[in-house]
N, C-alpha and C positions, 0 to 999 in steps of 0.2 A: 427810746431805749430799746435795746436790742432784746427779746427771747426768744432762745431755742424752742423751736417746736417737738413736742413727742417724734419720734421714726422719722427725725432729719439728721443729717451729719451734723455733728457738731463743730467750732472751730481745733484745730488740734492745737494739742497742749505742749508744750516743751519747757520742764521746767528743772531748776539745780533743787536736787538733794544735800541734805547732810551728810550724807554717806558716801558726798565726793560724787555721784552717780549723777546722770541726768536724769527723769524721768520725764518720758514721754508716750505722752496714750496712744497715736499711732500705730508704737511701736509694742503695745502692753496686749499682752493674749490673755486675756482673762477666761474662765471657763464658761462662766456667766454676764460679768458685771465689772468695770470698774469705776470705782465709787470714791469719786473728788470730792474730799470736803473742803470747802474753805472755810480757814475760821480770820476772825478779829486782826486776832496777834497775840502778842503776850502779857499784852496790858489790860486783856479779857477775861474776868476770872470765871466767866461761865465757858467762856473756849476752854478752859483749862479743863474744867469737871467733863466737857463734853470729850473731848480729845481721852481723855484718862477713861472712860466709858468705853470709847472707841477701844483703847488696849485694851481693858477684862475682854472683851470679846473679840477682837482680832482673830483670834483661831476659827471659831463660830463663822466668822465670815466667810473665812478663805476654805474651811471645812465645807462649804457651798457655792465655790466658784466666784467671791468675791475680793477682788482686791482692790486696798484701799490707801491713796496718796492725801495728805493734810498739806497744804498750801495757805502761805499768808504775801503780803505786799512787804513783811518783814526784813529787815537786813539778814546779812549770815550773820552777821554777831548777836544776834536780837534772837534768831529763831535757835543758836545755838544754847544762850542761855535757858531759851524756852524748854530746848530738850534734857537741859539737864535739870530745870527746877522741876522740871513738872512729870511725870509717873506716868511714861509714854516711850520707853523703850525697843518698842518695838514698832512703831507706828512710823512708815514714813514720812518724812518732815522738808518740804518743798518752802523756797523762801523766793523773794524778790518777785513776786508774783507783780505783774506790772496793773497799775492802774486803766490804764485804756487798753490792756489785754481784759480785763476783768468787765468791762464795758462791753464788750462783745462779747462774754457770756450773759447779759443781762445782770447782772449784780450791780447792788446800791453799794456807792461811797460815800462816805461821811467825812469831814471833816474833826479834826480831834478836839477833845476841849480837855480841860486839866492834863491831865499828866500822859495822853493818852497821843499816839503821834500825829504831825499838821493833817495825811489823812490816810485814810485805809480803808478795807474792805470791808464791807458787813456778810454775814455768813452767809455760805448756799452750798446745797449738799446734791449733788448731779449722778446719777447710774447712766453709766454709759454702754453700751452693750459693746462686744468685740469690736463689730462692724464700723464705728464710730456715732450707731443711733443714738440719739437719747432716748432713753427709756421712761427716766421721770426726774423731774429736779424740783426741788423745794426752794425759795429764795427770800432771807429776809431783808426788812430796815433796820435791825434790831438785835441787842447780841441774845434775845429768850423768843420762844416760838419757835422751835428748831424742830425735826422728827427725832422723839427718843430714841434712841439708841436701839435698847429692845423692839420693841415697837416697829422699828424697820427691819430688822433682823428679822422676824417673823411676820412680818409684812412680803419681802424676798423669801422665804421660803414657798409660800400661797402663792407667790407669783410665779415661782419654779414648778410648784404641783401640781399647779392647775393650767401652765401655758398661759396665763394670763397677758394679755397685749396692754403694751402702752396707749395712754388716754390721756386726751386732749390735743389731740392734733387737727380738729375740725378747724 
């Protein structure tokens, strides 16, 4: 299994939005940070609470240089009904995230069981800086064990205050 190291490029990212838009990190100027979350999909009800966290603070983020793309392996139909069931208006909303792209960010896939699709991604939450460093990424097996929402948010502010450098790149 592949992982990014702290202060390596990462692989770049190209991926369709809801908004008809591509988004691609290459091409993304963030002031600070741009901050990939991948979640589940829609058949995730902790993706859901997490992602809707993600909106309360959206402003928060981007008020500090961070912006932030949600990405699943989801169809457009699948992530379209996600953005309307779910209390994320503002959050963008990346779908068709490929499986053995997802592999080369180091992320686990699972297989689905019940109602849940044949397979998909498990979460991981990547700061990427301008340049294409990574900064820091979280990665789970599992849709709970995630970084809070808050929690990072003011985790990224210490790390703006103080110039703090990325860790774990030995």
């Amino acid at each position: 299994m592949n992982h990014i190291k702290p202060r390596t490029k990462t692989p770049d990212l190209s991926i369709k939005l809801l908004d008809g838009n591509t988004w691609t990190l290459s091409e993304e100027k963030p002031e600070h940070f741009n901050m990939v979350v991948v979640y589940r999909g829609k058949h995730c009800p902790v993706c859901k609470k997490y992602l809707e966290t993600i909106q309360e603070h959206l402003k928060d983020f981007k008020d500090i240089g961070v912006n932030i793309v949600a990405i699943s392996s989801d169809t457009k139909e699948v992530a379209e009904a996600t953005f309307k069931d779910w209390d994320i208006s503002d959050v963008p909303v990346g779908y068709e995230f490929p499986i053995e792209e997802a592999r080369n960010w180091g992320l686990y896939i699972s297989k689905g069981i019940k109602d849940e699709p044949e397979q998909f991604i498990e979460p991981g939450v990547f700061l990427i800086r301008p340049d294409i460093t990574l900064y820091a990424s979280s990665i789970q097996t599992m849709p709970f064990a995630r970084p809070e929402i808050v929690a990072l948010l003011k985790s990224i502010k210490f790390v703006l205050d103080k110039d703090y450098p990325a860790r774990g790149e030995a």
